[in-house]
C-alpha positions as CSV (number, residue, x, y, z in Angstrom):
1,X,11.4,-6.8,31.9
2,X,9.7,-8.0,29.1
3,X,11.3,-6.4,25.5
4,X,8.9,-5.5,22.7
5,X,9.9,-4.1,19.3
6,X,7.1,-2.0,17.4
7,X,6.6,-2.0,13.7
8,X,3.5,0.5,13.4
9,X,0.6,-1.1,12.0
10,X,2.1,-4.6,11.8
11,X,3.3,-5.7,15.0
12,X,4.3,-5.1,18.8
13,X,6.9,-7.8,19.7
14,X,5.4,-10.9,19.1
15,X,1.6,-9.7,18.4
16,X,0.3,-9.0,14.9
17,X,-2.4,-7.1,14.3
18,X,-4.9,-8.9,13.1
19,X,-4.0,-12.3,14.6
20,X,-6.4,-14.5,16.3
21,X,-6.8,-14.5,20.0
22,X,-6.0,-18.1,20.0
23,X,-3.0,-17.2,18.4
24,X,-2.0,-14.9,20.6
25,X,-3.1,-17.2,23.9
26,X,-0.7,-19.7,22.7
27,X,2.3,-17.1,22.0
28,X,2.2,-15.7,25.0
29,X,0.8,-17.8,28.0
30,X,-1.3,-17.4,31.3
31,X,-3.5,-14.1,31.1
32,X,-6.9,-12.9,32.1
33,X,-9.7,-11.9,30.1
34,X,-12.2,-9.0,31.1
35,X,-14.1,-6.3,29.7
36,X,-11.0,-2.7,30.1
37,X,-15.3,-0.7,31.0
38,X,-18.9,-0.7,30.6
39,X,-18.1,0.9,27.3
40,X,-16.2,-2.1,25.7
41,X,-17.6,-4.4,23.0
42,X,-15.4,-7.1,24.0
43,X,-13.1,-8.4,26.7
44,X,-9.5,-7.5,26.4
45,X,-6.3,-10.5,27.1
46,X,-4.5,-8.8,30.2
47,X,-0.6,-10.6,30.2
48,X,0.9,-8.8,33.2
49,X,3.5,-7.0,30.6
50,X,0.6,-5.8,28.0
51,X,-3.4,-5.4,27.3
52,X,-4.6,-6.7,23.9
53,X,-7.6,-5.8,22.4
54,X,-9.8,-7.5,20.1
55,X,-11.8,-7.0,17.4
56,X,-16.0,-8.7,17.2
57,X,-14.2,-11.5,15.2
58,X,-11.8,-11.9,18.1
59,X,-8.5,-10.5,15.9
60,X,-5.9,-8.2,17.4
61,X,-7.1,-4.2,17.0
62,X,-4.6,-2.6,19.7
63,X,-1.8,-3.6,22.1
64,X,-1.0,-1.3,25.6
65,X,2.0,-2.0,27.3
66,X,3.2,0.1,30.7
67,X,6.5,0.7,32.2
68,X,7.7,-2.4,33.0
69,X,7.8,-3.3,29.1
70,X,10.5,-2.1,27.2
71,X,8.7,-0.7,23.8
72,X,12.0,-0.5,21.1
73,X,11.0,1.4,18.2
74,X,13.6,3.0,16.0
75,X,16.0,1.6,18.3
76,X,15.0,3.3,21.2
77,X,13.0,2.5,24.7
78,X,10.2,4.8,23.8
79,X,9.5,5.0,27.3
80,X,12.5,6.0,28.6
81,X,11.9,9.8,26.9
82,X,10.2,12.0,28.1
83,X,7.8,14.4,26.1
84,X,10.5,16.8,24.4
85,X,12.1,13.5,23.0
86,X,9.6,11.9,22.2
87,X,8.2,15.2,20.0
88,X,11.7,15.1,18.7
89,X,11.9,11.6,17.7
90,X,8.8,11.9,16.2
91,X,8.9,15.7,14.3
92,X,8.7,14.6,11.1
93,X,4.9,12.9,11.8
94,X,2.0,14.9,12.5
95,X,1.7,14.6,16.6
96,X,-1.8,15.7,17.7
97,X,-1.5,16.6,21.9
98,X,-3.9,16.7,24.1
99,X,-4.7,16.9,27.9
100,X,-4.1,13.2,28.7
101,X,-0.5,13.0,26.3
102,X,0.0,13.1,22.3
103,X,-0.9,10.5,19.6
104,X,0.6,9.9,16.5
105,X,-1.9,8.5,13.9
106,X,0.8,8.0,10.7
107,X,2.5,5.3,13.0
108,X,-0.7,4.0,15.1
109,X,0.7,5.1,18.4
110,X,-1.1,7.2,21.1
111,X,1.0,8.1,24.6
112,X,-0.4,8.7,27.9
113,X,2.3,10.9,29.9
114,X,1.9,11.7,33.9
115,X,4.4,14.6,34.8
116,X,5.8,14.3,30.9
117,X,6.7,10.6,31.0
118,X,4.9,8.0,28.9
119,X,2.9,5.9,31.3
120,X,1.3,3.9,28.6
121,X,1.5,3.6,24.8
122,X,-1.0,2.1,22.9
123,X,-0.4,0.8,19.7
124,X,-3.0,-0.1,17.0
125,X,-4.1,-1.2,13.6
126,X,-5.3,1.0,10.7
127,X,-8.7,2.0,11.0
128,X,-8.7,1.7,14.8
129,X,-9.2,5.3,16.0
């Protein structure tokens, strides 16, 4: 299981927002590139652990990982809570919920759950949403 340590609005394991998709190619190896819907303005870098997502100028916007990533922020496998911890461990931020999970703007974090467990967490840069 791959192991990914989040600093809100600077990195997610070894991506940094911001960083070049070249960059990131090199960093982390063999992926596939395709546009996430018809909606998208660019293609996304699929890795098998994690989704990035890029900006017109090809830098790193957003990173969403699933379960088979461990996501450590404040040294904790985010998802290994469910959605009462994860409100708890995040009370002191302003969470907004709504039908598909919570986000958390002040940290660049928004949480799909399915039956109150995270199935994805995307993280991105300032400005993003």
């Amino acid at each position: 299981m791959e192991s990914m340590n989040l600093t809100p609005y600077i990195s997610v394991g070894a991506i940094k927002f911001g960083e070049s998709r070249e960059e990131v190619r090199k960093n982390l190896g063999a992926y596939k590139e395709y546009k996430k819907n018809k909606f998208s303005t660019n293609t996304l870098d699929d890795f098998g652990f994690c989704q990035v997502f890029y900006d017109a100028l090809n830098k790193v916007e957003a990173v969403e990982m699933y379960r088979n990533v461990e996501l450590v922020y404040d040294n904790v496998n985010l998802f290994t809570l469910n959605k009462e911890q994860l409100v708890n461990l995040f009370q002191s931020h302003n969470i907004v919920e709504d039908e598909y999970g919570m986000s958390i703007p002040s940290l660049g974090l928004s949480i799909t759950l399915i039956d109150n467990q995270p199935d994805s967490i995307l993280a991105y840069q300032r400005g993003y949403m």
